[in-house]
TORRO-934167 format. One record per residue (C-alpha): residue in one letter; residue number from 1; x, y, z. Coordinates in steps of 0.1 Angstrom, whole numbers, plus 5000, padded with zeros to 4 digits. Last residue first. Layout:
residues N
<site 'A'; NUM; <X; Y; Z>>
...
This chain:
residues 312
<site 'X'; 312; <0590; 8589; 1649>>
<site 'X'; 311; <0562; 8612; 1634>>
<site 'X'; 310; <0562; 8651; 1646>>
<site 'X'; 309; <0540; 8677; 1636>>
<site 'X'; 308; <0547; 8719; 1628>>
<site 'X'; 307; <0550; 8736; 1661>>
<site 'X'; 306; <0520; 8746; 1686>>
<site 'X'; 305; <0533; 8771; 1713>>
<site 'X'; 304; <0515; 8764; 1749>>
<site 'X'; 303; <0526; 8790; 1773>>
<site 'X'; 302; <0531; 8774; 1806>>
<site 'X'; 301; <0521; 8786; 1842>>
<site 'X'; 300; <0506; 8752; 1855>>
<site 'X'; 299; <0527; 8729; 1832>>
<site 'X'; 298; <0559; 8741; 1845>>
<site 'X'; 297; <0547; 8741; 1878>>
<site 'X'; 296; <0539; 8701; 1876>>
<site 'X'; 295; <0573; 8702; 1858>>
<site 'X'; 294; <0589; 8721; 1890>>
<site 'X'; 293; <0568; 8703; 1916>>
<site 'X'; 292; <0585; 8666; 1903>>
<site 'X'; 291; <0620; 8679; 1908>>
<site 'X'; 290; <0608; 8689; 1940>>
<site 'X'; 289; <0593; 8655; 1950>>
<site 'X'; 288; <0616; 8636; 1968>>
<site 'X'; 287; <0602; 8608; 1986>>
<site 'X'; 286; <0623; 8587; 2005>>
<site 'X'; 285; <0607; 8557; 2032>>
<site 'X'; 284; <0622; 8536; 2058>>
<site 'X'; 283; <0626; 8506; 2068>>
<site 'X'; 282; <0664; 8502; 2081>>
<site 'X'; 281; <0675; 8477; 2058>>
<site 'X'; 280; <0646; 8490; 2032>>
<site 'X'; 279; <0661; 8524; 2029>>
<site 'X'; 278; <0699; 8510; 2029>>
<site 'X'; 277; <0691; 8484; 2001>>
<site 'X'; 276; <0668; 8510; 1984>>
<site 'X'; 275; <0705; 8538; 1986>>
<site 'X'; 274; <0725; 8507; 1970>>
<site 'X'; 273; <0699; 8502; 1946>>
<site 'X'; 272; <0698; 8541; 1932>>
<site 'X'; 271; <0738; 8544; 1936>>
<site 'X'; 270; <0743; 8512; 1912>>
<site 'X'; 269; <0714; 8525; 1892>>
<site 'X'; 268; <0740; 8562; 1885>>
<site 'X'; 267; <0768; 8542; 1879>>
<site 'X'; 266; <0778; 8566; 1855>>
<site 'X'; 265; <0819; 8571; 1840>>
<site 'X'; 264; <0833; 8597; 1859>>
<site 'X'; 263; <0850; 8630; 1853>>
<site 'X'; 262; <0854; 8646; 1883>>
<site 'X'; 261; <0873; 8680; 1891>>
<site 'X'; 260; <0880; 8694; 1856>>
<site 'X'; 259; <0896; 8727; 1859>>
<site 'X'; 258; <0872; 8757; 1838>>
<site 'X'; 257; <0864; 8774; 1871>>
<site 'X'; 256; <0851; 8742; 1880>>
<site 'X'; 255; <0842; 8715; 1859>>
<site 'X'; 254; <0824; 8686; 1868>>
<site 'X'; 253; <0818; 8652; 1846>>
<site 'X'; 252; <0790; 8628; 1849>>
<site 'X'; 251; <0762; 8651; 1857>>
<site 'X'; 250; <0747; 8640; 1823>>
<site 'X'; 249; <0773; 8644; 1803>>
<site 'X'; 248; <0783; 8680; 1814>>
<site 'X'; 247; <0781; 8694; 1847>>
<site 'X'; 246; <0800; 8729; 1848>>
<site 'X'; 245; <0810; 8750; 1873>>
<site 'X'; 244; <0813; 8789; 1878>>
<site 'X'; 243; <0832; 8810; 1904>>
<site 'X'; 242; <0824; 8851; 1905>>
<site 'X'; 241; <0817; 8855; 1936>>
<site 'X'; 240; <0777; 8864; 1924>>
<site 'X'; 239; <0778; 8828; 1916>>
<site 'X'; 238; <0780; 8809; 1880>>
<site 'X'; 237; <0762; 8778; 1870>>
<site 'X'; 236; <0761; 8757; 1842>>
<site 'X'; 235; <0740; 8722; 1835>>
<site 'X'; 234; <0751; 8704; 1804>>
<site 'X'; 233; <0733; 8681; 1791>>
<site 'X'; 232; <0739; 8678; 1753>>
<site 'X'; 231; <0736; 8648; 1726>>
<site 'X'; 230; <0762; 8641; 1692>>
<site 'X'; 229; <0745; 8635; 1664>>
<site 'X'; 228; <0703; 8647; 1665>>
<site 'X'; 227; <0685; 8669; 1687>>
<site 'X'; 226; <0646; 8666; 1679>>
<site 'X'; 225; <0638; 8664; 1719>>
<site 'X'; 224; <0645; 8701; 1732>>
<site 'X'; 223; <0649; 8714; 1766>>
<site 'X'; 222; <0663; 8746; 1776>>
<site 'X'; 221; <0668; 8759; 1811>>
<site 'X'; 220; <0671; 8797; 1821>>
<site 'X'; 219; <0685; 8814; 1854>>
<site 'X'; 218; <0693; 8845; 1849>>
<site 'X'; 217; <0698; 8861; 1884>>
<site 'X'; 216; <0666; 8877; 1899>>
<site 'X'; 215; <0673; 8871; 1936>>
<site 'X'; 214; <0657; 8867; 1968>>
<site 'X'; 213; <0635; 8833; 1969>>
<site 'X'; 212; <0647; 8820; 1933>>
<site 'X'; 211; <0641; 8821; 1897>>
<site 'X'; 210; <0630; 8801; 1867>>
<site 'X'; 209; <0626; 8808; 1835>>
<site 'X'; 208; <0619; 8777; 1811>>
<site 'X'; 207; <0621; 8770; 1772>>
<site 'X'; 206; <0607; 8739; 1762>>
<site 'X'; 205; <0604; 8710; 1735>>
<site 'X'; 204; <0587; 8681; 1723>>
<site 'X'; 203; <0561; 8690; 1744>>
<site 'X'; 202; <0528; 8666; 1748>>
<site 'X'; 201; <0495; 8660; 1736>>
<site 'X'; 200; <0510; 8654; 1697>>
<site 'X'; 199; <0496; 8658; 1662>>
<site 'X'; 198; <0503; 8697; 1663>>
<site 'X'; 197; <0536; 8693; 1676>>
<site 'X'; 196; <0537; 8714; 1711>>
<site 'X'; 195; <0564; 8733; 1722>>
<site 'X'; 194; <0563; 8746; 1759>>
<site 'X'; 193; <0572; 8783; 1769>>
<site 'X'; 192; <0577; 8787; 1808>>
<site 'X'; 191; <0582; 8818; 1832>>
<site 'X'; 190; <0588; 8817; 1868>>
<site 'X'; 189; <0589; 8783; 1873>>
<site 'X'; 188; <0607; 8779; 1911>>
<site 'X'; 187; <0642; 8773; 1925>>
<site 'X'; 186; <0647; 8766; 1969>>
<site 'X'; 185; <0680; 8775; 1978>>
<site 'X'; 184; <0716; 8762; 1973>>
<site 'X'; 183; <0709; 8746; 1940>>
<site 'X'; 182; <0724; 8709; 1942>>
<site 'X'; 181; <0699; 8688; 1944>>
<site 'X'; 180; <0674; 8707; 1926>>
<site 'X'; 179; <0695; 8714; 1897>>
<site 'X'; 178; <0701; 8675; 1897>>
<site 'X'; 177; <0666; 8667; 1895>>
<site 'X'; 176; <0657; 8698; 1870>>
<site 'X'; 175; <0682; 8679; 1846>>
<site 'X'; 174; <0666; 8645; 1847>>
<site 'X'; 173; <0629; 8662; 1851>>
<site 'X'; 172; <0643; 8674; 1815>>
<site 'X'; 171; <0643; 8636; 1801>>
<site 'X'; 170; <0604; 8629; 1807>>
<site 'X'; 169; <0599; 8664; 1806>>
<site 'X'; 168; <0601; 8660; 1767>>
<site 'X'; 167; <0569; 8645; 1765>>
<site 'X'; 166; <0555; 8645; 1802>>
<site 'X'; 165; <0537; 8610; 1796>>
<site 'X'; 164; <0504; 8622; 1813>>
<site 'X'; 163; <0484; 8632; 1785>>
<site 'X'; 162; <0500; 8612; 1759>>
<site 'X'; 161; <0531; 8619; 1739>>
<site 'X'; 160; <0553; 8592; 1761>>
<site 'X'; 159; <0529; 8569; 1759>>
<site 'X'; 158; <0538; 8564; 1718>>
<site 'X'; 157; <0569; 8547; 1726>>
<site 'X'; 156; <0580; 8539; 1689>>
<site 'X'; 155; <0620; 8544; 1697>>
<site 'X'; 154; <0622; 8564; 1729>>
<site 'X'; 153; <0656; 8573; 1737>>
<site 'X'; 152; <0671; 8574; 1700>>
<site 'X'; 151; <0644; 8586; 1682>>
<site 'X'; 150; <0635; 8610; 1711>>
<site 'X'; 149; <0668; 8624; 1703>>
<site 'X'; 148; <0686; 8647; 1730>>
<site 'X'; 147; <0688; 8686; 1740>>
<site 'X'; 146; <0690; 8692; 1777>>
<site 'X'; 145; <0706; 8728; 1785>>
<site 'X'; 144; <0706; 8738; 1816>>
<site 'X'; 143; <0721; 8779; 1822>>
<site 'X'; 142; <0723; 8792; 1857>>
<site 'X'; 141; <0736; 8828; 1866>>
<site 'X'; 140; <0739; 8848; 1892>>
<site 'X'; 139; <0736; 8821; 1919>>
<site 'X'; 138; <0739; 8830; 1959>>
<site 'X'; 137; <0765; 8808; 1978>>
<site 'X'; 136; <0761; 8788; 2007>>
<site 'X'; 135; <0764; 8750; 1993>>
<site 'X'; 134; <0777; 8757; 1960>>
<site 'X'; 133; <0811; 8736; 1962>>
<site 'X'; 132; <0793; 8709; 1984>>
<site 'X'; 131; <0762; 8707; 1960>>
<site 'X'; 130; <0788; 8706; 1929>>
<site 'X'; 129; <0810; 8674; 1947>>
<site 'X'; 128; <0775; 8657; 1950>>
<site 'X'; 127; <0768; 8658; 1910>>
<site 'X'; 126; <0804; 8651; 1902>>
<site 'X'; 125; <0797; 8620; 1924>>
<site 'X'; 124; <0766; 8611; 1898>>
<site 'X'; 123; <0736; 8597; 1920>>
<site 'X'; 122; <0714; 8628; 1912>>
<site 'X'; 121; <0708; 8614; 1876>>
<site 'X'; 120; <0695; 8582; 1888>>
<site 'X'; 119; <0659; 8607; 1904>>
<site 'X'; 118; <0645; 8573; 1924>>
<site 'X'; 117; <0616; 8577; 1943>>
<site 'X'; 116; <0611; 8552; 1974>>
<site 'X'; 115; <0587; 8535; 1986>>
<site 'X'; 114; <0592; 8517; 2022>>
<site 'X'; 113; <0564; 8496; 2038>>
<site 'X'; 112; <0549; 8504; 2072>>
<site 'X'; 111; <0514; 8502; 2058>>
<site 'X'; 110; <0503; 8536; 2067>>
<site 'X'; 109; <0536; 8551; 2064>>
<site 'X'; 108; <0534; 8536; 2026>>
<site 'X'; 107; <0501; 8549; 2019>>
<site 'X'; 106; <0505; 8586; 2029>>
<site 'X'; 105; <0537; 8583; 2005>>
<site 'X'; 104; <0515; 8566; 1975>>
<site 'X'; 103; <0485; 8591; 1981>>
<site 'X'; 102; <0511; 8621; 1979>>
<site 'X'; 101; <0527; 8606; 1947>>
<site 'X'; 100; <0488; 8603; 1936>>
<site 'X'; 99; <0484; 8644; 1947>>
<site 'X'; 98; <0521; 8651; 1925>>
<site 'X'; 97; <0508; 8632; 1891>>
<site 'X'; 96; <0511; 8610; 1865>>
<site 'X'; 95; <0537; 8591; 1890>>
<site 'X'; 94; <0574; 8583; 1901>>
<site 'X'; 93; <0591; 8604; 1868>>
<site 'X'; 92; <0610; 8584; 1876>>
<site 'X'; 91; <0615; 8548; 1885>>
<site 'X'; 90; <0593; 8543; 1914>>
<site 'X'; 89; <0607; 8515; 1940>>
<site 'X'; 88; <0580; 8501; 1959>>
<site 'X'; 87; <0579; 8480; 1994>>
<site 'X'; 86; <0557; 8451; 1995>>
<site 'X'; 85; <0528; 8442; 2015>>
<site 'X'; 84; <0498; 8438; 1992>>
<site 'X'; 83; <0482; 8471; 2001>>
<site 'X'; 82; <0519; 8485; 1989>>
<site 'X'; 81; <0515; 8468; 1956>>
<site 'X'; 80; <0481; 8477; 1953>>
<site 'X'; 79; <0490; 8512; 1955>>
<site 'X'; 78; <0522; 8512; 1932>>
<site 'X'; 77; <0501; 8497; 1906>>
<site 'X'; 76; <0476; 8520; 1906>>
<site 'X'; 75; <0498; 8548; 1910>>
<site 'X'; 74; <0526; 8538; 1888>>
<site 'X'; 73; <0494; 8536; 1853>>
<site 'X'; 72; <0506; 8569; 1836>>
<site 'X'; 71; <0538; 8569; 1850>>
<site 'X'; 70; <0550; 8544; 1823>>
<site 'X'; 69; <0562; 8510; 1837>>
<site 'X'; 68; <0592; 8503; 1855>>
<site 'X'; 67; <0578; 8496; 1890>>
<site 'X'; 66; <0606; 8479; 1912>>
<site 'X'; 65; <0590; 8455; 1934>>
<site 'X'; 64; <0597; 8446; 1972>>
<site 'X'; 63; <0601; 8418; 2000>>
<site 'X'; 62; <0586; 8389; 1977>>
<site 'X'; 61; <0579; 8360; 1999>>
<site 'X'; 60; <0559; 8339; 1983>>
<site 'X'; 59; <0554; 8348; 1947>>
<site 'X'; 58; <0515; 8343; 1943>>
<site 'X'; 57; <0492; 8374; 1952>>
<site 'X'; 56; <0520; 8405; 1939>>
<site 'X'; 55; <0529; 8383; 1909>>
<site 'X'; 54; <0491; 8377; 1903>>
<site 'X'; 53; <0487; 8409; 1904>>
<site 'X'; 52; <0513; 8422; 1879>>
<site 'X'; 51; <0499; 8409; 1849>>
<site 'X'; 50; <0520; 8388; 1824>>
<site 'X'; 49; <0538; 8372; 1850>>
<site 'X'; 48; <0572; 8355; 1851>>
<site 'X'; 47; <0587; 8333; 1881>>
<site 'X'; 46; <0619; 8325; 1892>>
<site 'X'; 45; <0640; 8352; 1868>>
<site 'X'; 44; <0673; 8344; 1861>>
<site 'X'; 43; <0663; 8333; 1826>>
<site 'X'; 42; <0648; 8369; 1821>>
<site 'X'; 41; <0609; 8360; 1809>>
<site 'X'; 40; <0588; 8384; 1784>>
<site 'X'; 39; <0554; 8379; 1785>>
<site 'X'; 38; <0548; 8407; 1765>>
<site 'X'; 37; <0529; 8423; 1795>>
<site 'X'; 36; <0558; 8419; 1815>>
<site 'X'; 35; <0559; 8412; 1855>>
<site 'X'; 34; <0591; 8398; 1869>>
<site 'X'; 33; <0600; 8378; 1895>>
<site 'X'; 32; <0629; 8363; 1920>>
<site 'X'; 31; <0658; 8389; 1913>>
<site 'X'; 30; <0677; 8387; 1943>>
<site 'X'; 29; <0690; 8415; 1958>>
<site 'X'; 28; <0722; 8421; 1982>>
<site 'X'; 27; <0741; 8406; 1967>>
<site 'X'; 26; <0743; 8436; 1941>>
<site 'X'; 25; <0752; 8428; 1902>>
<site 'X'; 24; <0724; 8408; 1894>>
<site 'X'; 23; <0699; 8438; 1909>>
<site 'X'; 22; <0720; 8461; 1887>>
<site 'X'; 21; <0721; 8444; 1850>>
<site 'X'; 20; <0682; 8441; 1855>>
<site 'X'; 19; <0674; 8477; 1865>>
<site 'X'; 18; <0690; 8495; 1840>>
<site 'X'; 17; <0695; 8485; 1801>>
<site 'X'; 16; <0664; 8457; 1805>>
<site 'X'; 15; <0642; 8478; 1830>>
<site 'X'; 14; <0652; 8507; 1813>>
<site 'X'; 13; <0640; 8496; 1776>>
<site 'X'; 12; <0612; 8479; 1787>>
<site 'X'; 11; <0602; 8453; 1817>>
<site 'X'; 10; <0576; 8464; 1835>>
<site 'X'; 9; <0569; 8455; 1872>>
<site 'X'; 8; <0602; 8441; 1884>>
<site 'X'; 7; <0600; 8416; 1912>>
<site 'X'; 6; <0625; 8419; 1942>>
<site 'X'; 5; <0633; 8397; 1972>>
<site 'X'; 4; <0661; 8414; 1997>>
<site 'X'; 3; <0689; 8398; 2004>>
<site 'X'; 2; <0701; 8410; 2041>>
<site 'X'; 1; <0736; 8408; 2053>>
């Protein structure tokens, strides 16, 4: 068995909630550095850096970093990484952009270093058991519905309504992740409607159309960030059979034809470290961008709305 040598290149909320807990939990990684701009030191961490590149130039040996930071600044820091001989895990969404994600995979093969980008909500089992039950079947009807509180999620995170912080695609790529795994064909933006405060550069909201290849079954997704109480993602799909499922929680918990097939608690970081461990055992690379080409599309054909200003 191979341990593998990790540093962790930003350490907010889903470092501390995600990433951490994990890589003490597997074996097979040990936690040797970490990188915070707070200067903020894990006990079971060797060394602590406020900037990154003097992690990358003095931890000896360090076989990979997981970059946690806002996408906004991933490329730059995924890039030196890489040039510095370490693989990269991208939390998600993996860049500001699809061309720097393309720079970052050109990179890797270059270097023969592994990066990998991690979409947590496609490593639900309920998530795999609804590609299997719709592999092969044409979709009449989808339905996503993503409706959370930035409040909650993102308390004072102000990158998040910059250009380049995806506003409330920084959840929804969650949900178009999942539809993307598990859609039996290729979907695509066929309509979009995004909700801009009028103090904000991003969406707080958004209504998308989307279609595929050879049909024009309604499928719609609905994103919204000023849900309060109780939160929703739910994903629902129907086939021209006549068969429907349901993903609720996340991707979770399935439902299929209204009898409940998997209801799981998440170990949706578990899955992401045991599927690096594999990647970097064998050296290899994963990079999935189709949930990213959706938002990126979402953007491209978009109708801006402006709605009345947000303050968190």
């Amino acid at each position: 068995m191979t341990t593998h040598r990790i540093g962790i290149i930003g350490l907010g909320k889903i470092a501390h909630d995600q990433h951490l807990p994990v890589i003490r939990s597997n074996p097979n990684f040990e936690l040797v550095a970490v990188s915070s701009q707070r200067g903020i030191s894990p006990e079971d961490a060797e060394y602590t850096f406020q900037d990154y590149r003097k992690m990358l130039a003095k931890v000896p040996n360090l076989d990979a970093v997981a970059i946690c930071t806002p996408p906004q600044v991933r490329h730059r820091i995924a890039r030196e990484a890489l040039l510095a001989g370490k693989s990269v895990l991208l939390e998600k969404p993996p860049a500001a952009s699809l061309s720097e994600l393309e720079d970052l995979r050109q990179l890797a093969d270059k270097a023969g270093k592994t990066i990998f980008t991690t979409w947590h909500a496609q490593y639900n089992k309920a998530v795999e058991e609804a590609k299997k039950a719709l592999a092969g079947w044409t979709i009449k009807r989808l339905q996503v519905t993503w409706k959370e509180d930035v409040r909650h999620w993102h308390p004072g995170q102000q990158w998040i309504w910059a250009p380049g912080g995806f506003g409330i695609f920084d959840p929804g790529i969650n949900a178009l992740s999942i539809v993307t795994r598990i859609m039996p064909e290729p979907v695509f933006i066929k309509q979009a409607t995004l909700e801009c405060p009028a103090n904000r550069d991003a969406p707080i909201a958004a209504n998308l159309q989307l279609a595929t290849g050879h049909t024009d079954g309604n499928l719609q997704a609905e994103f919204d960030w000023r849900q309060t109480g109780p939160q929703t993602w739910d994903i629902e799909v129907e086939t021209e059979a006549g068969f429907g499922l349901k993903l609720v929680r996340g991707g979770s918990c399935l439902e299929i034809d209204g009898r409940l097939v998997v209801n799981e608690e998440p170990k949706e970081y578990e899955g992401i470290y045991r599927r690096f461990d594999a990647l970097l055992t064998i050296g290899r690379s994963e990079v999935d961008a189709a949930p990213f080409r959706l938002v990126a599309d979402a953007f491209m054909v978009g109708k801006r709305v402006e709605v009345e200003a947000f303050e968190d």
